[in-house]
N, C-alpha and C positions, 0 to 999 in steps of 0.2 A: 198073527204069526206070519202069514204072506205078507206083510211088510217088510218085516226083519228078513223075511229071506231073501225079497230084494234089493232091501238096503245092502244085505252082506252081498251079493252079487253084484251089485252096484261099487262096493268096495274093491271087491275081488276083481272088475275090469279094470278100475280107476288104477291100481298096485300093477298090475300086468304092462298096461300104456305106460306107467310110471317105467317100469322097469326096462320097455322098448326104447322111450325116449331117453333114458340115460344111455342103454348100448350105442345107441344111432346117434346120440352126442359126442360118445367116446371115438366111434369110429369114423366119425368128422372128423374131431380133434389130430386125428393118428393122419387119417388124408390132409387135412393142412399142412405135420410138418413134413412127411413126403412129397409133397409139393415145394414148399420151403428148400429140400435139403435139393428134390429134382432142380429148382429153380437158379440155386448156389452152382449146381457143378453145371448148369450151359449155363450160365456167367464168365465163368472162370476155363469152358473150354472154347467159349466166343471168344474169350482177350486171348487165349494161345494161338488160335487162329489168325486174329488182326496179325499179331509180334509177326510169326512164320508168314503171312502174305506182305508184311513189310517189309523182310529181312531179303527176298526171294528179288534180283534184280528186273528190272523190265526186259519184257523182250525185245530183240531189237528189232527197231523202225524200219521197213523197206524204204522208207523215206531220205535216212541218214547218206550224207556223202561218205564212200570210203575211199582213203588215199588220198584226201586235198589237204 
């Protein structure tokens, strides 16, 4: 009979881990694509950045002659 009862308890940890490693897979899974979607918007607020520091003239050279 102390076999079976530690077979069943044996069971009953094996179902428990079972049941932790699925949550802690799923909530990978979820951290992946929020990373994913975090990853997409500074993509796409880098290239708006680039456009707006390209678009913005230089400043000017104290270098530059004025009046020749």
């Amino acid at each position: 009979m102390s076999n079976k009862n530690e077979t069943n308890n044996i069971d009953d940890r094996l179902e428990s881990f079972e049941q932790r490693l699925n949550a802690l897979e799923t909530k990978l899974e979820t951290e992946r694509e929020d990373l994913e979607k975090l990853k997409e918007v500074s993509d796409k607020d880098h290239r708006k950045l680039e456009k707006i520091s390209h678009k913005s003239p230089p400043p000017p050279s104290s270098v530059s002659p004025v009046g020749l």
